[in-house]
C-alpha positions as YAML, in Angstrom:
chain: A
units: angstrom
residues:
- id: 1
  name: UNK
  ca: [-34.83, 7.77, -30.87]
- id: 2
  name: UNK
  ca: [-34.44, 10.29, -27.97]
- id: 3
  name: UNK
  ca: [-37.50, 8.58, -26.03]
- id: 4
  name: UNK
  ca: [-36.01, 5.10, -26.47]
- id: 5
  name: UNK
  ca: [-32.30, 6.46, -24.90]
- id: 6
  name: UNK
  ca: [-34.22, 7.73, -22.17]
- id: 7
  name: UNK
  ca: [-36.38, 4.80, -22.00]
- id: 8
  name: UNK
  ca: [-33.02, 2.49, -21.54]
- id: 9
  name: UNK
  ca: [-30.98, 4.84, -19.26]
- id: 10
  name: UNK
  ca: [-34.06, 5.21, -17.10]
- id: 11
  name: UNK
  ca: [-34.36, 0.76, -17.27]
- id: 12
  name: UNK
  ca: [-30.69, 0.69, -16.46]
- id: 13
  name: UNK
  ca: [-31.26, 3.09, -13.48]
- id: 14
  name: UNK
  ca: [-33.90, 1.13, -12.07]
- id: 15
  name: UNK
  ca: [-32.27, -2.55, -12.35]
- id: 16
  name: UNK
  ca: [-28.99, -0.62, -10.81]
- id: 17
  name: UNK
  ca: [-30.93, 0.68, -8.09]
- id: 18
  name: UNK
  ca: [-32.45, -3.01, -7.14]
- id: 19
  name: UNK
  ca: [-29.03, -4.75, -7.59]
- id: 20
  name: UNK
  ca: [-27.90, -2.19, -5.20]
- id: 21
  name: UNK
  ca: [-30.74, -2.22, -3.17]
- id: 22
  name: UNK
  ca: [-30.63, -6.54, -3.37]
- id: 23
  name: UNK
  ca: [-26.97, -6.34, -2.54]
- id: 24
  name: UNK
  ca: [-27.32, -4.13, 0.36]
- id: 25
  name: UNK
  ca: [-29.54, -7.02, 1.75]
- id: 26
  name: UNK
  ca: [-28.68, -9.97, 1.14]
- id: 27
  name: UNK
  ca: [-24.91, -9.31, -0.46]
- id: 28
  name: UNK
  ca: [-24.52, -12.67, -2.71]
- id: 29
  name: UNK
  ca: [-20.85, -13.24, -3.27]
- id: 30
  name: UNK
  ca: [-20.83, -11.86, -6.97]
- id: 31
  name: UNK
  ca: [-21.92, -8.44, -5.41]
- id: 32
  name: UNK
  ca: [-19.18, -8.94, -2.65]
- id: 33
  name: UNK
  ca: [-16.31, -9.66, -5.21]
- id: 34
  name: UNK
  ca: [-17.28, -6.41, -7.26]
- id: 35
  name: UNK
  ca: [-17.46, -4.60, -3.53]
- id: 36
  name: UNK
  ca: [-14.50, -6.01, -1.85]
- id: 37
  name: UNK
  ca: [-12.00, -7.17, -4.85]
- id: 38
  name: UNK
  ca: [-8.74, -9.74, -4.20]
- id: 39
  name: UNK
  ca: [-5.88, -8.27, -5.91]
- id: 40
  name: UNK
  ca: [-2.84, -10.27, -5.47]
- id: 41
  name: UNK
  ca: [-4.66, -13.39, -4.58]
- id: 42
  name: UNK
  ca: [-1.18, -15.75, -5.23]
- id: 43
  name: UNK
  ca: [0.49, -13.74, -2.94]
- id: 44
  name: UNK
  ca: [-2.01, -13.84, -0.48]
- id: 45
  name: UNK
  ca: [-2.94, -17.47, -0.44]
- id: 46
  name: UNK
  ca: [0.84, -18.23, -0.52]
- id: 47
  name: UNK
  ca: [1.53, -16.15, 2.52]
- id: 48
  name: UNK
  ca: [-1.56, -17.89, 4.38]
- id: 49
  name: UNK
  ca: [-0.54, -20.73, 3.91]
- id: 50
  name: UNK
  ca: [3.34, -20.10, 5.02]
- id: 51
  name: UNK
  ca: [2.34, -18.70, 7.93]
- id: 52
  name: UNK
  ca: [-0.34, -20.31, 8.91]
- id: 53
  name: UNK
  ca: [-2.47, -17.33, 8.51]
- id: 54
  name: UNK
  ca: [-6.82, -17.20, 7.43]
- id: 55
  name: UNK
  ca: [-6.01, -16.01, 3.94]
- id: 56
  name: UNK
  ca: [-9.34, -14.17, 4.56]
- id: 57
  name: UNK
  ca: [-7.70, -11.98, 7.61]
- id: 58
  name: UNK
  ca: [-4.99, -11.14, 5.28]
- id: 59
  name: UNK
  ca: [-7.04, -9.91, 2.37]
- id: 60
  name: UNK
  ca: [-9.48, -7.62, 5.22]
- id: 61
  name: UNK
  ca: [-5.74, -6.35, 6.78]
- id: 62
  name: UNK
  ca: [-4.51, -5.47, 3.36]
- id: 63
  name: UNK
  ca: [-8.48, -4.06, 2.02]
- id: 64
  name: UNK
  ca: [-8.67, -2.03, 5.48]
- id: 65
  name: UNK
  ca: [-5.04, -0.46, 5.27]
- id: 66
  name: UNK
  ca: [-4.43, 0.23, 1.79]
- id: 67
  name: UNK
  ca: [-7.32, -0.86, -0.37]
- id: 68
  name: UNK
  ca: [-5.10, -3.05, -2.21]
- id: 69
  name: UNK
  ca: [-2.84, -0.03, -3.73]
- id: 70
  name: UNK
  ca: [1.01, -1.26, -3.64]
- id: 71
  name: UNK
  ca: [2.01, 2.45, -3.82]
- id: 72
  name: UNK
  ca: [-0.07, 3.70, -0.37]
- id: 73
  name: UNK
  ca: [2.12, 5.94, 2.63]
- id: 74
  name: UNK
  ca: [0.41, 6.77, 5.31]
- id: 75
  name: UNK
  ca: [0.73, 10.21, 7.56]
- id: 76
  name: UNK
  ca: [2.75, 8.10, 9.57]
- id: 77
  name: UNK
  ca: [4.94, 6.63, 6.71]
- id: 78
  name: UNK
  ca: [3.49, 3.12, 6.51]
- id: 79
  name: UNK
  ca: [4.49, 1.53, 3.16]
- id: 80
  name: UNK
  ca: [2.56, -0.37, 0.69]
- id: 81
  name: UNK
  ca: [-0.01, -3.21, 0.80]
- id: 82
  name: UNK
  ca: [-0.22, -3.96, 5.16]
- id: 83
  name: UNK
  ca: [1.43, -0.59, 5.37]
- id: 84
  name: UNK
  ca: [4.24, -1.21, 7.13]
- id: 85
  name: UNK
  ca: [7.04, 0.85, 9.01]
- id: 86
  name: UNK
  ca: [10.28, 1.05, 7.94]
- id: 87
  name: UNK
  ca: [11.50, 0.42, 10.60]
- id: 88
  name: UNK
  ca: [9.50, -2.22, 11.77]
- id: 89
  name: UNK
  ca: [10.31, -4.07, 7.86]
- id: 90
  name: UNK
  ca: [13.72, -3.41, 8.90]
- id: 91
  name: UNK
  ca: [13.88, -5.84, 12.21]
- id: 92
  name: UNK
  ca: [11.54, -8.49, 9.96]
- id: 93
  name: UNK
  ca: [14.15, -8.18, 7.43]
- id: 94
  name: UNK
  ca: [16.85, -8.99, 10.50]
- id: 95
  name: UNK
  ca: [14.55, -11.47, 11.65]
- id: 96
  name: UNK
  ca: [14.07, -13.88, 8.76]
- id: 97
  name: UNK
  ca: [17.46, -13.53, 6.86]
- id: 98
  name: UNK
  ca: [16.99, -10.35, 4.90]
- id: 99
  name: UNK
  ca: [19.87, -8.74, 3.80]
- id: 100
  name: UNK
  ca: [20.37, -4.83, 2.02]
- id: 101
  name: UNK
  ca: [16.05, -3.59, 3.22]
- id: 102
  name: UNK
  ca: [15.45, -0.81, 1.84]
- id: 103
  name: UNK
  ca: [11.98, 0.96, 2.13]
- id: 104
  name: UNK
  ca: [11.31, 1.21, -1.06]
- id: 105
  name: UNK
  ca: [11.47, -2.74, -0.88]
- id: 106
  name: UNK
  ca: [8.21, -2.28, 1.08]
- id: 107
  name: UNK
  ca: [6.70, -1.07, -2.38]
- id: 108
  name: UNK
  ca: [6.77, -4.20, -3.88]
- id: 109
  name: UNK
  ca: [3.69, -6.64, -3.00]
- id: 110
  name: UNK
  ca: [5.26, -9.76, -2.44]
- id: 111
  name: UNK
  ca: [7.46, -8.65, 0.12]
- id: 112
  name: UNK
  ca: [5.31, -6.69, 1.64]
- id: 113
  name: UNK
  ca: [2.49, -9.41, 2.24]
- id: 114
  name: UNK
  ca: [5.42, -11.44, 3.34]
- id: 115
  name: UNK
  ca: [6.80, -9.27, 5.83]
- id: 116
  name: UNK
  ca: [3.10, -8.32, 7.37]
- id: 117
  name: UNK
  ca: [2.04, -11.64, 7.46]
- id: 118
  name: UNK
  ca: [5.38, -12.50, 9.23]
- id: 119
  name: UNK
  ca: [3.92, -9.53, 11.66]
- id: 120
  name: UNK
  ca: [0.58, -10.80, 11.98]
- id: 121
  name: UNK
  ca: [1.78, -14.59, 12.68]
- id: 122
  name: UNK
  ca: [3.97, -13.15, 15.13]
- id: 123
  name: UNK
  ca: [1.74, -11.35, 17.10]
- id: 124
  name: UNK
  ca: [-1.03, -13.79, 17.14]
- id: 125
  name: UNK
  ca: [1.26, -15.92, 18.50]
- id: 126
  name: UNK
  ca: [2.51, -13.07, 21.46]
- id: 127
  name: UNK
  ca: [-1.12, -12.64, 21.97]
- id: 128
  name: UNK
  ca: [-2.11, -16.31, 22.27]
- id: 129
  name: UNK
  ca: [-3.97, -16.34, 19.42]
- id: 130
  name: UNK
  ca: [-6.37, -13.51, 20.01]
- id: 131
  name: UNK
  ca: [-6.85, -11.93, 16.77]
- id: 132
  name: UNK
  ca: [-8.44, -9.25, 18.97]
- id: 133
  name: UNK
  ca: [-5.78, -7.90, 20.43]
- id: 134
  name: UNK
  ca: [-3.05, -9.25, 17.16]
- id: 135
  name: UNK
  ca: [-5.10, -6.46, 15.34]
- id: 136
  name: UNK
  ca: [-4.99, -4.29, 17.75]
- id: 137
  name: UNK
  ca: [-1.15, -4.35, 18.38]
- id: 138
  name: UNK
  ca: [-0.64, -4.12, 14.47]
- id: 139
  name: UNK
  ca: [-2.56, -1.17, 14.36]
- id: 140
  name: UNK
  ca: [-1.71, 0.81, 17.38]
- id: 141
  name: UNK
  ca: [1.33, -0.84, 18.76]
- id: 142
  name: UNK
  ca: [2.45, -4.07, 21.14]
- id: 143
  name: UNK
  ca: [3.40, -1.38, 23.64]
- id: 144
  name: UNK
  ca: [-0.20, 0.04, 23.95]
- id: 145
  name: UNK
  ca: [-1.97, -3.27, 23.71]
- id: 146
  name: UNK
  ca: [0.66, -4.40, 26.96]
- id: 147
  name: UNK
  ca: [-0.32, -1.52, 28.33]
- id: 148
  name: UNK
  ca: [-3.98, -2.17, 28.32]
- id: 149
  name: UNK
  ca: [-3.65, -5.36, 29.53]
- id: 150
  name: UNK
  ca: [-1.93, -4.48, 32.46]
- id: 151
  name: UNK
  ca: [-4.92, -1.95, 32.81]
- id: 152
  name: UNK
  ca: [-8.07, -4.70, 32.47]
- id: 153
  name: UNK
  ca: [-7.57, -5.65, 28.80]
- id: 154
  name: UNK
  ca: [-10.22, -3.42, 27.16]
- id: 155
  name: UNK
  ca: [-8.92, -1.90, 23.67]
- id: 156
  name: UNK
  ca: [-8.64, 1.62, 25.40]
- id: 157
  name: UNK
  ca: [-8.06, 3.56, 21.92]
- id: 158
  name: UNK
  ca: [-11.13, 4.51, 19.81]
- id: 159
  name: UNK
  ca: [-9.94, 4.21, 16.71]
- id: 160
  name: UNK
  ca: [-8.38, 0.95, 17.37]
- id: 161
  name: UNK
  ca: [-11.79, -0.74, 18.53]
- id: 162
  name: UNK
  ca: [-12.80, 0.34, 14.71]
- id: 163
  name: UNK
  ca: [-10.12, -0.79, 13.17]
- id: 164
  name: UNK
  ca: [-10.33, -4.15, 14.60]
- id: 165
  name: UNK
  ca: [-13.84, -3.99, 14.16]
- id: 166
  name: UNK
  ca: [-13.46, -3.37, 10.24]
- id: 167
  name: UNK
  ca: [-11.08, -5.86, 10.00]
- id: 168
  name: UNK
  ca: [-12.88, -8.62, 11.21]
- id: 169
  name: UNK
  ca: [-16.08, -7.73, 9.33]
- id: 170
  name: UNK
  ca: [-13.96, -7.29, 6.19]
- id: 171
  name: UNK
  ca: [-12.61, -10.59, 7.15]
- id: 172
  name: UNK
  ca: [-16.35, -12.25, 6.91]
- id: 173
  name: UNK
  ca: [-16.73, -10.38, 3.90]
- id: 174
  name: UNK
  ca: [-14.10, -11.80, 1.96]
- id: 175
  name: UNK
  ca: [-14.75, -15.66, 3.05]
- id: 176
  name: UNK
  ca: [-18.06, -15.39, 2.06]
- id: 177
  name: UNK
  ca: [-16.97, -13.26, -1.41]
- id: 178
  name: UNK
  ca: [-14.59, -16.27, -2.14]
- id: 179
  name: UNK
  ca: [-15.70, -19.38, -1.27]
- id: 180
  name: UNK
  ca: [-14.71, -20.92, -4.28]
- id: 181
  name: UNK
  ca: [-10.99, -20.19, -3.78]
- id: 182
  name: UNK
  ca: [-8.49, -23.29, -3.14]
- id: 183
  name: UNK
  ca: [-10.20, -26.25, -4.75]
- id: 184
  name: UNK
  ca: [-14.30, -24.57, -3.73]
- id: 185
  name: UNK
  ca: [-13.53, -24.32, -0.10]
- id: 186
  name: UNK
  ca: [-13.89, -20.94, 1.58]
- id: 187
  name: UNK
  ca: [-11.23, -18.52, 1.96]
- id: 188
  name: UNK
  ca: [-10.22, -19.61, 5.48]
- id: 189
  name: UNK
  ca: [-13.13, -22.28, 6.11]
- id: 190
  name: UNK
  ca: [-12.11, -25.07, 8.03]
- id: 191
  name: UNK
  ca: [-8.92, -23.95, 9.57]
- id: 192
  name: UNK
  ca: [-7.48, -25.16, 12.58]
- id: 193
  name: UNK
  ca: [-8.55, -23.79, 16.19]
- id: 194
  name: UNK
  ca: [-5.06, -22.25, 16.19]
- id: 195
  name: UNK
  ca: [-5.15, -20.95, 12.59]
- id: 196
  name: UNK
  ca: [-6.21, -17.78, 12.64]
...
């Protein structure tokens, strides 16, 4: 009986090691999803859609700053899903009608995909579109990306250039994960040039 556990366990090691090994290479979607899941998907395609947001560049935001935990606060007190600032919920809240923000209102997912999608929209739209530099200003600040555009344009903070960068892979990840979202078209295939 012993041999035949072994046996199995040793099987299951080997086809785990060539899934891995097959997924590392040519990543079919089903090895994607498991990788890279979409937790909140309503929310997400609801907020793409109101905003006129790539539902995909939402999901790699949301992945990349919080890995989909509603409860994340960062060293710098972002909140939740996009992690937002207080502060910066705050004037979103003033902005589209909010009344009584509080930050634990940040905590809860809809709001908070609502509020950073509101961001992102908004500064795609400051930033002509560029998600680039959008990414770059919602990670380290519209002040810094003005800055460096005044300077030449050229993302001057390391860890920004990698954030954007992870982002925007993340964001290829997840529209080839979930191509069969919203009726078998890819999440965020055939958007509009000014859809981002």
């Amino acid at each position: 009986m012993r041999r035949i556990v072994l046996t199995v366990v040793l099987l299951l090691a080997v086809v785990a090691g060539a899934v891995w090994a097959y997924g590392e290479s040519v990543e079919p979607a089903w090895w994607l999803r498991l990788r890279y899941p979409l937790e909140y998907e309503n929310i997400v395609l609801g907020h793409a859609e109101n905003y006129d947001l790539d539902p995909a560049l939402i999901a790699a935001v949301i992945y990349r700053e919080s890995g989909f935990d509603p409860d994340a606060v960062s060293e710098s007190g972002a909140v939740g899903l996009m992690q937002l600032l207080p502060a910066t919920a705050d004037g979103i809240a003033e902005l589209t009608g909010g009344t009584e923000f509080r930050p634990d209102d940040l905590y809860e997912p809809e709001l908070n995909v609502r509020y950073g999608a509101f961001y992102l929209r908004r500064l795609l739209t400051k930033y002509d579109g560029d998600v680039e530099l959008a990414l770059a200003a919602y990670h380290a600040g519209q002040g810094n990306v003005d800055s460096w555009l005044r300077n030449g344009g050229r993302i001057e903070f390391p860890e920004t250039r990698a954030y954007v960068e992870d982002v925007l892979d993340l964001r290829d990840t997840y529209r080839k994960a979930y191509r069969r979202l919203r009726g078998g078209e890819a999440l965020g295939a055939g958007r509009s040039p000014q859809r981002a």
